[in-house]
DOFIPA-109104 format. One line per 2 residues: their letters; for each residue x, y, z of C-alpha. Coordinates in Angstrom, 2 decimals. Layout:
BEGIN
A) X:Y:Z  ...
***
This chain:
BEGIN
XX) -13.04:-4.39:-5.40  -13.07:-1.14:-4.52
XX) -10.39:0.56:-7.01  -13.17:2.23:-9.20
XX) -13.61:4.97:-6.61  -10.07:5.38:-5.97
XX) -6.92:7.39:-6.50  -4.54:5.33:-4.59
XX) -0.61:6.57:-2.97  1.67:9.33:-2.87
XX) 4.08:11.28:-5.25  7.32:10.27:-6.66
XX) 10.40:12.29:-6.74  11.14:12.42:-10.30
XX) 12.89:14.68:-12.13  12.03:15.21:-15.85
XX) 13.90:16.83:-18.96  11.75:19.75:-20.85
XX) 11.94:17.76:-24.20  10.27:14.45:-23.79
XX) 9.56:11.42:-26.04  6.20:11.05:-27.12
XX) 6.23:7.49:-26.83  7.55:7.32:-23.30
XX) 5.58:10.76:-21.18  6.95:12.67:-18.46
XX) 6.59:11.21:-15.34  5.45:14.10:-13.18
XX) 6.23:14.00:-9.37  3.42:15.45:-8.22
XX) 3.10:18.32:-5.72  6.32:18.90:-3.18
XX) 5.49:20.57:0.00  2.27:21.93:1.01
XX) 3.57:25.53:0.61  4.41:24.22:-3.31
XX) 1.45:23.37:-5.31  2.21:23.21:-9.13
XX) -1.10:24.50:-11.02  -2.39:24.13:-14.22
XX) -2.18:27.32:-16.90  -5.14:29.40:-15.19
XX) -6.07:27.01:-12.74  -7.15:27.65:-9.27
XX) -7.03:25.44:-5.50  -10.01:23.95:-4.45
XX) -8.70:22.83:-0.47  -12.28:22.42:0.75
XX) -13.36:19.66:3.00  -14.88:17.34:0.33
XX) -11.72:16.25:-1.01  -12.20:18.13:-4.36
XX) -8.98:18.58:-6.62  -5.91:20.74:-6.08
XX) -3.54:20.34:-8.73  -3.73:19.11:-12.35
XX) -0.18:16.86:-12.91  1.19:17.59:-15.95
XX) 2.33:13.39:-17.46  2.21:10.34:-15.64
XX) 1.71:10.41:-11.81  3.80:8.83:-9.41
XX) 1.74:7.12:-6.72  2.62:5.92:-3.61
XX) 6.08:4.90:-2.59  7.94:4.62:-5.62
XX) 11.73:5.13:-6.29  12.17:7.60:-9.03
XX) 15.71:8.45:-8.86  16.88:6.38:-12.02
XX) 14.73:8.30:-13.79  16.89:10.86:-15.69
XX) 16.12:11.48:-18.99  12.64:10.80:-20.88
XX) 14.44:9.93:-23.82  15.52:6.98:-21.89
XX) 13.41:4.46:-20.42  10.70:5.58:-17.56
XX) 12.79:2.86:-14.65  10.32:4.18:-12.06
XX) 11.00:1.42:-9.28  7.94:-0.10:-7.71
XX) 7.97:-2.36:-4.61  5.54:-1.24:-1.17
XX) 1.94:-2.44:-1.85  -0.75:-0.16:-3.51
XX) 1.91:1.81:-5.32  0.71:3.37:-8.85
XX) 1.17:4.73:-12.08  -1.73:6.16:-13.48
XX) -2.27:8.62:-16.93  -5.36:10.11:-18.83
XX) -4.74:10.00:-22.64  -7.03:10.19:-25.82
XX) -7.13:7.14:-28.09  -8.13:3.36:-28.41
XX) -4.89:1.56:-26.96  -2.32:1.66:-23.98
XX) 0.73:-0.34:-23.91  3.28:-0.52:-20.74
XX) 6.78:-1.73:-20.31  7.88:-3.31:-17.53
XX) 11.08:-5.24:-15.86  10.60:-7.59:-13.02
XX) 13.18:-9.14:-10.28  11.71:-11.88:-8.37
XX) 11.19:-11.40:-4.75  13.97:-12.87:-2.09
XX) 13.78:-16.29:-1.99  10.21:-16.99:-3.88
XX) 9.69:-17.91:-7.44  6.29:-15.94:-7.55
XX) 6.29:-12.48:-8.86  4.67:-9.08:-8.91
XX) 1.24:-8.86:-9.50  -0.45:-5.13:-10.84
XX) -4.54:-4.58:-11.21  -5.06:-2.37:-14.20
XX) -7.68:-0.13:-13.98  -9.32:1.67:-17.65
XX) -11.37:4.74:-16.29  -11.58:3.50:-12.64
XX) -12.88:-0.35:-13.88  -10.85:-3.26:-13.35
XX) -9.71:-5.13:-16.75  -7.11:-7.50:-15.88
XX) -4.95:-8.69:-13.62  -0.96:-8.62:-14.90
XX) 1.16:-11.50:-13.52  4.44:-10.38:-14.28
XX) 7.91:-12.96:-14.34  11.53:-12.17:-14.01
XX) 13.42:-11.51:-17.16  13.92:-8.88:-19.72
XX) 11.49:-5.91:-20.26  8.53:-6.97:-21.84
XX) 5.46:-4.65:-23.77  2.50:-5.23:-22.23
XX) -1.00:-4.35:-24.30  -2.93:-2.84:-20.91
XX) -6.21:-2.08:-23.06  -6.93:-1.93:-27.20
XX) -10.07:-1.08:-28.99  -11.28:1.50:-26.68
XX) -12.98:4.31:-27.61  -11.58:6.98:-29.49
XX) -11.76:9.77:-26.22  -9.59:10.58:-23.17
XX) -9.57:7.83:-20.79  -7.67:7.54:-17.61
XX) -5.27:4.36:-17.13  -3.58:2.53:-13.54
XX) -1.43:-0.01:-12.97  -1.92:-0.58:-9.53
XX) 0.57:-2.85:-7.61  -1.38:-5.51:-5.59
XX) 1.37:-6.97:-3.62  4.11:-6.54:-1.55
XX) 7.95:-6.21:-1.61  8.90:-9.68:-0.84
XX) 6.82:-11.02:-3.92  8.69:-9.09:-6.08
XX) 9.60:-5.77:-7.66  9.40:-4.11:-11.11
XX) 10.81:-1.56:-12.93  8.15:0.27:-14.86
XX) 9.36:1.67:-18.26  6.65:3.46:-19.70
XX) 3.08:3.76:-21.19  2.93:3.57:-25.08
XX) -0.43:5.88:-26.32  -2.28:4.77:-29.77
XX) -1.16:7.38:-32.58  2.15:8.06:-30.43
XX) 0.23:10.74:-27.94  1.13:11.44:-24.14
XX) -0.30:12.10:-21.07  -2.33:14.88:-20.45
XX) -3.11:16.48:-17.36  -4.57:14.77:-14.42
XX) -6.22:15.40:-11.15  -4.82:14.52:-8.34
XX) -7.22:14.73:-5.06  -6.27:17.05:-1.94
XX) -6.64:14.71:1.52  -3.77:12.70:1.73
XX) -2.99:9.29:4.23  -0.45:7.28:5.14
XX) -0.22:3.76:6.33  2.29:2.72:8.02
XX) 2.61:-1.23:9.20  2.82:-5.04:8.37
XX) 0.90:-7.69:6.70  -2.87:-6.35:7.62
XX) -1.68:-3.11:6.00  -0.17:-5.15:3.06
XX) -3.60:-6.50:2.59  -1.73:-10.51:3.00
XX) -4.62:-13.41:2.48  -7.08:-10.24:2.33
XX) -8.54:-12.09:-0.86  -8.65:-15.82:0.82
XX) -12.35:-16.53:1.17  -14.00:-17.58:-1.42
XX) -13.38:-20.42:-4.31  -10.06:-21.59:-2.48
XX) -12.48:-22.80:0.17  -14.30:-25.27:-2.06
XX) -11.30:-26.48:-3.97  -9.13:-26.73:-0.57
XX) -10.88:-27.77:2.40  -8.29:-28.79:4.37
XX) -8.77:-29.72:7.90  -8.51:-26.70:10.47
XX) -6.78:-26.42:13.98  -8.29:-26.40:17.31
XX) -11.98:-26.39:15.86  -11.60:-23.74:13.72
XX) -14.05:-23.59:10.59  -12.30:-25.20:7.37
XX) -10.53:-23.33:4.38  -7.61:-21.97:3.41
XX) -7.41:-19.57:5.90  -7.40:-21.37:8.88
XX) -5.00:-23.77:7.14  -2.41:-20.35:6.43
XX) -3.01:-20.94:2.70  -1.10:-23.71:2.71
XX) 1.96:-22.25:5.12  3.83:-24.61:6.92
XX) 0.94:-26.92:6.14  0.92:-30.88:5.78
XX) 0.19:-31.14:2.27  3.03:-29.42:1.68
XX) 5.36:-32.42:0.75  6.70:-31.93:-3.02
XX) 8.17:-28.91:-4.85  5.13:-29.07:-6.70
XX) 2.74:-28.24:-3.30  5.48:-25.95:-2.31
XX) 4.51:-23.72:-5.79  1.30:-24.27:-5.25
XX) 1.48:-22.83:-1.65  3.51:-19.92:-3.09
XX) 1.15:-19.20:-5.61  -1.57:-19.17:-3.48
XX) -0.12:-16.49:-1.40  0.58:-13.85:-3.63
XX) -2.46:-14.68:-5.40  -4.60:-13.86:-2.22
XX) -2.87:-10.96:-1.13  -4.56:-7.35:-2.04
XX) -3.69:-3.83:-1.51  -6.84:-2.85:-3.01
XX) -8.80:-4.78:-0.11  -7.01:-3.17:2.87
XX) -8.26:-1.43:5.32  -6.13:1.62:3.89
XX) -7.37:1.35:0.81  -10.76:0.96:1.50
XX) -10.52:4.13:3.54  -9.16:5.99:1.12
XX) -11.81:5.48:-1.32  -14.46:6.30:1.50
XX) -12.53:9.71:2.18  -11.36:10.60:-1.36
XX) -7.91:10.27:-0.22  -4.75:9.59:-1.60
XX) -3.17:6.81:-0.09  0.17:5.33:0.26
XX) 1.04:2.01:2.08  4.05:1.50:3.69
XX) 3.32:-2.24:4.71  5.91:-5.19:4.77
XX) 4.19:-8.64:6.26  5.87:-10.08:9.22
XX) 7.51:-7.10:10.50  7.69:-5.60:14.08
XX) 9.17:-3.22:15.51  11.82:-4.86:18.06
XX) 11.08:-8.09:16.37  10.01:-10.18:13.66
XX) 7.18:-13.09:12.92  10.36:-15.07:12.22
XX) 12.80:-15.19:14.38  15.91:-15.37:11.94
XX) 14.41:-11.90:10.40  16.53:-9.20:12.14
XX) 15.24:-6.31:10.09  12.93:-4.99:12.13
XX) 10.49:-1.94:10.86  12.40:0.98:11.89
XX) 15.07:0.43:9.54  11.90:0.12:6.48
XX) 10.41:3.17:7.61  12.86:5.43:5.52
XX) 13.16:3.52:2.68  11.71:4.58:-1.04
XX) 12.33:1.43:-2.58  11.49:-1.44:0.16
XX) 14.37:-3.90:-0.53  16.87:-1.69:-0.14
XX) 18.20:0.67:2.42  18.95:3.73:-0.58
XX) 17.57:5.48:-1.75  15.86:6.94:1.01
XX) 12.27:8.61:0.80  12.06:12.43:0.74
XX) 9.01:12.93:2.98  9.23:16.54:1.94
XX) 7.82:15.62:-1.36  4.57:14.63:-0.12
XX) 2.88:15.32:3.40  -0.10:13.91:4.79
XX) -2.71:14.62:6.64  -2.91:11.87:8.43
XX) -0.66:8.70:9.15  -1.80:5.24:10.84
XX) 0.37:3.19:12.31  -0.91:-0.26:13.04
XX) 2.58:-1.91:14.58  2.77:-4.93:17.29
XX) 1.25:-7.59:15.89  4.25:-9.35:14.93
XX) 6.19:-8.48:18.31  3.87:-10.03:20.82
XX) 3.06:-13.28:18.50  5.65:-14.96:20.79
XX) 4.61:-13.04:23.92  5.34:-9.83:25.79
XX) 8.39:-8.22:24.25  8.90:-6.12:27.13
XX) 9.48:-2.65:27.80  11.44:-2.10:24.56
XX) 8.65:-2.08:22.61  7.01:1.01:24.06
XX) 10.01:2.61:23.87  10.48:1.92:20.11
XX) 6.78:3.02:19.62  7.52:6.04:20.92
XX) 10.37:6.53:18.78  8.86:5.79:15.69
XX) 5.99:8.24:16.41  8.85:10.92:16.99
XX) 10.30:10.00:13.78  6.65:10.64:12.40
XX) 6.45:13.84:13.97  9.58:15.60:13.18
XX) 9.04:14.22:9.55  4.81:15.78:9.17
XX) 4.93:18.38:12.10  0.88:19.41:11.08
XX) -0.32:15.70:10.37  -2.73:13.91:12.81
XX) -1.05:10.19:14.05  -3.35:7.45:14.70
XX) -1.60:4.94:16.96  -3.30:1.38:16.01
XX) -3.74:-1.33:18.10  -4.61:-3.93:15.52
XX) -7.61:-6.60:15.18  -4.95:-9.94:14.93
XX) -3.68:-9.00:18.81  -5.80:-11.18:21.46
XX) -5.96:-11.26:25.25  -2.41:-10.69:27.25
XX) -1.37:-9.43:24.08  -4.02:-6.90:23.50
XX) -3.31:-5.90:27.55  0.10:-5.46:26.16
XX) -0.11:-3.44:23.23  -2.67:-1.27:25.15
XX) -0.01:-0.69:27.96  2.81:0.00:26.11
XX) 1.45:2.27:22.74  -2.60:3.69:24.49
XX) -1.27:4.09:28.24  2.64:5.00:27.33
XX) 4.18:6.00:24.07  1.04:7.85:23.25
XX) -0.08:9.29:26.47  3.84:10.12:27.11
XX) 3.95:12.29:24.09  0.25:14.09:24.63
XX) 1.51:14.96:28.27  4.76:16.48:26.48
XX) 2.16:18.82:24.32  1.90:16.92:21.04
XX) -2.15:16.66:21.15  -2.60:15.25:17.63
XX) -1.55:11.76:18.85  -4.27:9.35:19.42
XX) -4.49:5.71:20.54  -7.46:3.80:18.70
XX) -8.72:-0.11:18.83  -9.81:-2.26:16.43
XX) -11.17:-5.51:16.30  -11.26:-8.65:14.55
XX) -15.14:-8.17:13.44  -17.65:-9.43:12.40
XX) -16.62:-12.18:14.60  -17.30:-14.82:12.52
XX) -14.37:-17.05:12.00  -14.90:-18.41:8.59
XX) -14.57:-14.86:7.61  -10.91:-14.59:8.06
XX) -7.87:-14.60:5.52  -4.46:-16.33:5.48
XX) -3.01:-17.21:8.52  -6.47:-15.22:10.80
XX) -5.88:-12.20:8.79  -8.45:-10.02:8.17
XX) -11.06:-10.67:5.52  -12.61:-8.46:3.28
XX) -15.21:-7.46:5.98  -13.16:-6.79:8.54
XX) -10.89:-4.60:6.58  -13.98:-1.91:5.80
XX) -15.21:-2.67:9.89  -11.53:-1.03:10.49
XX) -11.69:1.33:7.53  -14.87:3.23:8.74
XX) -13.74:3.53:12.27  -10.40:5.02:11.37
XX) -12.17:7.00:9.04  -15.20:7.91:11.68
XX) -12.31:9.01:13.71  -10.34:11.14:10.99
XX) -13.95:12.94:10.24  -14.27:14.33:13.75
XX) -10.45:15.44:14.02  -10.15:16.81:10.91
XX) -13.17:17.49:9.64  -13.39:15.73:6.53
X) -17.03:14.93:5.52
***
């Protein structure tokens, strides 16, 4: 896992009273616009091309997408809303113990539930499972040593699993958060399951304990079997749970190919990814939500509050759309024009950032012609021609090509997801110039 290297997402938006409860920190939003760095008491930028610090945050940050604007008071509880994958809350402190509170509401139509890695000075020490119900106290790590240590909760899956309300961090000997680095590159990731990091974690013990027997030739495992999807052993509510389980159990932020590329830039990252969406239509066909009406959104499962993208700008966003729209063939000229419009959405909302137009690894043959045609050879070339030069097309594959290396449902494997990480990345270093 790769979260030991990483500083993961995005600011929040909050908005903090000048007299806060010890018990309960600040959360601190992070820096606004480029042109509105908050510094520490004497402190200095450091925007060179290694990635080195900017800012110190004063309290808890606010990572990724997350919906701050419940938070009112810190007297009151924290009710920082999390729900797109890889969003965080991380603190440094000084003492032995960290507590968090959290609320969770189940995801629509699933009885499985958010799942968080937490992270103790950039090391993974458990994995928290939460379930619906009231708030509950959560002991995060106890017995530590008695020094400044830093603390994430890091959210592993994805809207539909699931969404919490996060109410707090509880420091031994009542202390709060002191300041914290945040880094200075900053990327976003904009698409569906792949970016989501769905079945990322498949490979592995599920193959032994599931074997299954795989389509059209295809090597045996959960994977090829779409971890237990629409799958034949599938016949109680009790294989249904198990199926469900399974899913959110594989699925990984951490292991995308966002992630993953974060860590290899020193990046923050945030990941706007929602599996089965398109962007003039769905994996399922009774899904009418398409992506365009997600792209806005700071909480996920709703349509407000909608995201300020003035409070955080990247450098760089990826966009790795399509997959979803030509699973049941072409979808026609609509598609390239709603590429296009998304990537002028992009634009007018980061007029300095670079946009990497994706065409993903899980699109194959007419498909691949397809998405090549309409985003490489039209929305992108249509908008370079018009002047914007900071638009780019790029490919990526499903590779190693070694099919018992996939995830749920042919979705990328571990593997694959740092094979696309370092050529995004290889690309962002020449552009750029990040080292």
């Amino acid at each position: 896992m790769i979260l030991s290297s990483l500083v993961l997402g995005g600011s929040g938006l909050a908005a903090c009273s000048s007299d806060p409860d010890p018990a309960k920190p600040v959360v601190d939003s992070g820096p606004t616009a480029d042109s509105d760095i908050p510094l520490p008491d004497g402190g200095d930028t450091d925007a060179g091309s290694d990635g080195g610090p900017v800012v110190m945050d004063q309290g808890v940050q606010v990572l990724g997408r997350v919906d701050t604007t419940l938070v009112t008071d810190t007297k009151t509880m924290i009710k920082a809303r999390l729900s797109w994958p890889g969003a965080q809350i991380r603190a440094k402190f000084k003492g032995t113990e960290v507590k968090a509170s959290f609320r969770e509401t189940g995801g629509a139509g699933v009885t499985t539930f958010s799942q968080y890695i937490i992270l103790i000075d950039g090391k993974v020490t458990k994995t928290l499972k939460l379930k619906d119900g009231p708030t509950i106290d959560e002991v995060l790590a106890t017995g530590l040593e008695d020094a400044e240590h830093i603390v994430s909760v890091y959210r592993k899956t994805e809207t539909t699993f699931g969404t919490t309300s996060f109410e707090g961090f509880t420091f031994s000997g009542g202390g709060s958060a002191l300041p914290i680095e945040r880094p200075s590159r900053r990327i976003e990731f904009i698409g569906d399951s792949i970016t989501a990091g769905y079945g990322v974690d498949a490979l592995g013990p599920y193959d032994k304990d599931f074997p299954g027997d795989a389509p059209n030739g295809l090597p045996p495992g959960p994977a090829t079997a779409g971890c237990w999807k629409d799958d034949a052993r599938i016949v109680t509510p009790a294989d249904e749970a198990t199926a469900a389980q399974l899913k959110v159990d594989l699925e990984n932020a951490s292991n995308s190919y966002g992630a993953i590329m974060g860590a290899t830039l020193n990046a923050e990252v945030s990941l706007v990814g929602w599996s089965g969406k398109g962007l003039v239509r769905n994996l399922q066909p009774t899904d009418t939500e398409t992506f365009p009406g997600l792209y806005d959104r700071a909480f996920a499962g709703s349509a407000s509050p909608k995201w300020d993208f003035s409070k955080w700008t990247p450098d760089l966003v990826v966009v790795n759309l399509g997959t979803n729209d030509f699973f049941a063939g072409d979808p026609g000229a609509t598609f390239g024009t709603a590429y296009e419009t998304l990537l002028k959405r992009i634009r007018a909302n980061h007029a300095n950032a670079w946009i990497y137009a994706v065409i993903g690894p899980m699109v194959f043959g007419d498909g691949r012609t397809g998405s090549l045609n309409y985003i490489k050879e039209g929305a992108v070339k249509r908008l370079n021609t018009a002047g914007d030069a900071k638009i780019k097309a790029i490919e990526v594959f499903h590779a190693p090509l070694d099919l018992s290396k996939v995830g749920c449902g042919f979705h990328p494997y571990k593997d694959t997801n740092a094979a696309i990480a370092d050529k995004i990345a290889g690309e962002a270093k020449l552009d750029i110039g990040w080292r």
